[in-house]
C-alpha positions as CSV (number, residue, x, y, z in Angstrom):
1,X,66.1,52.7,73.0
2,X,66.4,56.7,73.4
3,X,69.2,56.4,75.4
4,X,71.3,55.4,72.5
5,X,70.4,57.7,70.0
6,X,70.8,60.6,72.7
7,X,74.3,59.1,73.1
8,X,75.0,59.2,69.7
9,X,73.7,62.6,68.6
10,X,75.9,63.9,72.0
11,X,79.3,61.9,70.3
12,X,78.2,63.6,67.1
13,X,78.4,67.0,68.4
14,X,81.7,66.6,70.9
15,X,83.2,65.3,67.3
16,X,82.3,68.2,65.1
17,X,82.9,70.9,68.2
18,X,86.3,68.9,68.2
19,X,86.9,69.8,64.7
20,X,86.1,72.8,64.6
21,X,88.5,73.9,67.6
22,X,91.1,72.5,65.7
23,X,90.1,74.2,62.8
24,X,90.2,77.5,63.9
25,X,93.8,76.9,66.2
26,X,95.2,76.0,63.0
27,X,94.0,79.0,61.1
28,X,94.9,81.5,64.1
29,X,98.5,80.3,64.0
30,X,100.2,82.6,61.8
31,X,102.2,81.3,59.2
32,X,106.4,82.5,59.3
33,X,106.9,85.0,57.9
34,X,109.7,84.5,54.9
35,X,112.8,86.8,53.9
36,X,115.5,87.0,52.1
37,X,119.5,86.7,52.5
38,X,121.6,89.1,50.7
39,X,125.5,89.4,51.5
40,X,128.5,89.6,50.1
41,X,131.3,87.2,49.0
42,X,134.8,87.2,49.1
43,X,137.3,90.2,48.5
44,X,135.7,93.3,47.8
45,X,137.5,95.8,45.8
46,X,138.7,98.2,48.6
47,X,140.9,100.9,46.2
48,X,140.1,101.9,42.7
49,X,141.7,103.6,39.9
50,X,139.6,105.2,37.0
51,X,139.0,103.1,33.9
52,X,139.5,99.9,35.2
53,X,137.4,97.5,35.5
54,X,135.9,95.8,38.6
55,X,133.8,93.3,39.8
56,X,132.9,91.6,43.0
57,X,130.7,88.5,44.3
58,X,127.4,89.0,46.4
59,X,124.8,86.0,47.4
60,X,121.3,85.8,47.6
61,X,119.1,83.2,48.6
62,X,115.6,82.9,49.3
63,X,113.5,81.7,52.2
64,X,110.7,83.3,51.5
65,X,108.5,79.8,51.1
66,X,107.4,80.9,47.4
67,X,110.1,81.3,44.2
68,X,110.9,84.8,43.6
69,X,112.0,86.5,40.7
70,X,114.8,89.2,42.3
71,X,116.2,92.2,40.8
72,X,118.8,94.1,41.8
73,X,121.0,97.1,40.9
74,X,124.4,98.2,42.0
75,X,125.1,101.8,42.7
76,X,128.7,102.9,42.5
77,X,128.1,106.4,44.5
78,X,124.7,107.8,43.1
79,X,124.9,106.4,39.7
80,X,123.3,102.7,38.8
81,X,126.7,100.8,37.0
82,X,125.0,97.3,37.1
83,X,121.9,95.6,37.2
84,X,120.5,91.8,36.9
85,X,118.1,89.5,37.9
86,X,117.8,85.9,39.8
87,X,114.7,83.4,39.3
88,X,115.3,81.3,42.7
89,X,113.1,78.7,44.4
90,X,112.0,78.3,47.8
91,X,115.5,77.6,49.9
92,X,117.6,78.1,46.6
93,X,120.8,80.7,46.4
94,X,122.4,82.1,43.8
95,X,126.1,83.6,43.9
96,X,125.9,87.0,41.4
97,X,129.1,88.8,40.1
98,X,128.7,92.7,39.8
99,X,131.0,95.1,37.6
100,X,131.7,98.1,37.6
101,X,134.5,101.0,36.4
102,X,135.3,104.4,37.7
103,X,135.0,107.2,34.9
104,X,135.3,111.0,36.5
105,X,135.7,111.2,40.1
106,X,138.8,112.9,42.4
107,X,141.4,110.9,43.6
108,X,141.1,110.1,47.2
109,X,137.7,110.1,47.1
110,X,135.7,107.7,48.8
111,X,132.6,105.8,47.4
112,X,129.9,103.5,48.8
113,X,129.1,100.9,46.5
114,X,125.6,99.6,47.0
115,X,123.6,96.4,46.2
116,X,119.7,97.1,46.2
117,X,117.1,95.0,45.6
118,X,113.8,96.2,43.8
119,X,110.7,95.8,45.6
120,X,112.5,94.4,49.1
121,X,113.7,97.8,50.9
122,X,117.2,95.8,51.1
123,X,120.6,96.5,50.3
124,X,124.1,96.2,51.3
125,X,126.6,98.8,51.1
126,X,130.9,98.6,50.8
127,X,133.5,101.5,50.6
128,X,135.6,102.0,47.8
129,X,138.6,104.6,47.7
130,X,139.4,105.9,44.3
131,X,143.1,106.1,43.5
């Protein structure tokens, strides 16, 4: 009649030891790490005159397994010209359109134009040549 019971308590205890090596494998696996996508789009504006006006297309999209609420600013040279934000959900992109004239600068000059974003140490960067 012991025999049983002994049996029992032993099943008991391979079960929960079972669990609990499971448990802790599944919480030692890191979880993958998520980032973000930022690039550009299309034709980029290559040669500019000052005062016109100028825009270009850039993408972001997010697979950072949580929504995110991104801001960005462009820098034409060391001055900000544009700034927005994008709301995306896990896996969702979003195709933004920047702007920007030149105001004072020497012809033949050349300018990086740069696409940050706040709070991700990211960017992208193009070369303009004023006319």
């Amino acid at each position: 009649m012991d025999l049983p019971r002994d049996f029992l308590g032993g099943a008991i205890i391979f079960l929960i030891l079972i669990a609990l090596i499971l448990l802790a494998l599944n919480l030692a696996v890191p979880s993958q790490p998520g980032l973000t996508e930022l690039y550009f789009i299309g034709d980029l504006p290559k040669q500019v005159e000052p005062g016109q006006k100028y825009n270009f297309s850039f993408g972001i999209r997010n697979l950072e397994n949580t929504a995110m609420n991104y801001s960005f600013a462009v820098d034409l040279g060391p001055s900000q010209v544009d700034q927005g934000t994008a709301a995306l959900a896990p896996g969702q992109a979003a195709v933004m359109t920047a702007r920007f004239s030149v105001t004072d600068a020497a012809q033949n000059t050349s300018l990086p134009v740069t696409i940050r974003l706040a709070g991700k140490n990211q960017k992208i960067i193009f070369w303009t040549v004023i006319q």
